[in-house]
C-alpha positions as CSV (number, residue, x, y, z in Angstrom):
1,X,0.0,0.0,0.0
2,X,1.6,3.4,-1.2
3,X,1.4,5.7,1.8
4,X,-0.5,9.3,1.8
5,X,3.1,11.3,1.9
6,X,4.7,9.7,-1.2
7,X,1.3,10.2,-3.0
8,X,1.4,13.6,-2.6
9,X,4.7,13.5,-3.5
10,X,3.9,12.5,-7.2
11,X,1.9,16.3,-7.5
12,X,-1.2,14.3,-8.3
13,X,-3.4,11.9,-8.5
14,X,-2.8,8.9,-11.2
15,X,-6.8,7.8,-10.8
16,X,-5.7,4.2,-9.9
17,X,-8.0,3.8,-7.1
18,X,-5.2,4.6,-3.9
19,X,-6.8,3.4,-0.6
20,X,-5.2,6.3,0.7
21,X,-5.8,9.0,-2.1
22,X,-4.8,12.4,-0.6
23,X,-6.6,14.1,-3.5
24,X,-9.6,16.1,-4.5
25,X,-11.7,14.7,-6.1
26,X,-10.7,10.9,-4.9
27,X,-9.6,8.4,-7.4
28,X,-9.4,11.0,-10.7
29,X,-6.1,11.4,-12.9
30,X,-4.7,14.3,-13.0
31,X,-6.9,16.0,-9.3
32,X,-3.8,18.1,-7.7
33,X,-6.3,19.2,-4.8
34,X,-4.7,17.8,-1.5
35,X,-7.3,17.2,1.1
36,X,-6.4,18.7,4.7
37,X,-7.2,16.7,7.5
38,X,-7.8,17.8,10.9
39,X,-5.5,18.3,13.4
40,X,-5.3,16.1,15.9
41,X,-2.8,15.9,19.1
42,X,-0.8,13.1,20.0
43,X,-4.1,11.4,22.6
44,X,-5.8,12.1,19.0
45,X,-7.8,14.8,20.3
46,X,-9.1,17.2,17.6
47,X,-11.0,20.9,18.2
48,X,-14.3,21.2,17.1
49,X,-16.0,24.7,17.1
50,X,-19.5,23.7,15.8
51,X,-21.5,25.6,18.7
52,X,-22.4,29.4,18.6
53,X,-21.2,30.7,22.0
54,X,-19.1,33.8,22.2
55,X,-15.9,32.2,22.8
56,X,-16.7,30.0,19.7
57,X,-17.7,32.9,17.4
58,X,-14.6,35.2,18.6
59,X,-12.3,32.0,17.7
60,X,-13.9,31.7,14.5
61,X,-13.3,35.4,14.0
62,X,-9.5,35.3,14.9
63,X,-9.1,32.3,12.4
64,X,-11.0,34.3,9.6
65,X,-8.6,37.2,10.2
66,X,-5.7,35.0,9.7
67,X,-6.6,33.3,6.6
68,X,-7.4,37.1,5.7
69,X,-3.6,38.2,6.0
70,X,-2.8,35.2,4.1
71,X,-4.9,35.6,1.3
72,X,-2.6,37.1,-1.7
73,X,-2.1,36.4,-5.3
74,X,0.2,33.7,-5.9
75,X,2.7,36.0,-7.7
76,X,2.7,38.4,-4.7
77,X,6.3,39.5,-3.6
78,X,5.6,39.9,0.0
79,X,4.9,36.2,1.2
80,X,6.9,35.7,3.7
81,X,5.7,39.1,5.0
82,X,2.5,38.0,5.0
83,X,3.2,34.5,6.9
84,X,5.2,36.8,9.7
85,X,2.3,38.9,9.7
86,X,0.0,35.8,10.3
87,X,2.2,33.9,12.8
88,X,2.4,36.8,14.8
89,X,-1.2,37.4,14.9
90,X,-1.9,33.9,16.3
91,X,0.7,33.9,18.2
92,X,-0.7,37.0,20.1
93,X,-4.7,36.5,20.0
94,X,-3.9,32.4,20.9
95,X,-1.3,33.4,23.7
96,X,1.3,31.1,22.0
97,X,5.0,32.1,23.1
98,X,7.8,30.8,21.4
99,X,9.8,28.0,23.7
């Protein structure tokens, strides 16, 4: 069985029916869509903001904001400005410091 990290190593799907197709859509020649999982921690515990309280709402915010500042044309020149930009706003609305 051909693992999910050297199939998305080949830059796309070959449409011979992979159990572990990382593409999108499954199974088609040529898809170059990977699909993300969800993060999970080592007890393979995932979040899951699927409620409407505040806390859930402002978290959804922060993360919309984020993808925001990462949202630039392809051929933009200021990529890594933008992912500094982006790691330190996570960094300071999650409370994440640097070990």
């Amino acid at each position: 069985m051909l693992g999910k990290q050297f199939l998305i190593e080949q830059g796309m799907c070959c449409g011979s029916g992979c159990f572990l197709c990382p593409y999108i859509p499954k199974h088609v020649a040529g898809s170059k869509r990977i699909r993300m999982d969800k993060y999970k921690n080592e007890d393979g515990i995932e979040l899951s903001y699927t409620g409407s309280d505040v806390h859930t709402q402002l978290v959804k915010e922060v993360i919309r904001e984020a993808i925001t500042i990462l949202d630039f044309p392809p051929s933009y020149k200021g990529c890594e400005k933008a992912m500094n930009k982006c790691k330190e706003f996570l960094t300071v609305n999650f409370n994440i410091e640097e070990d």
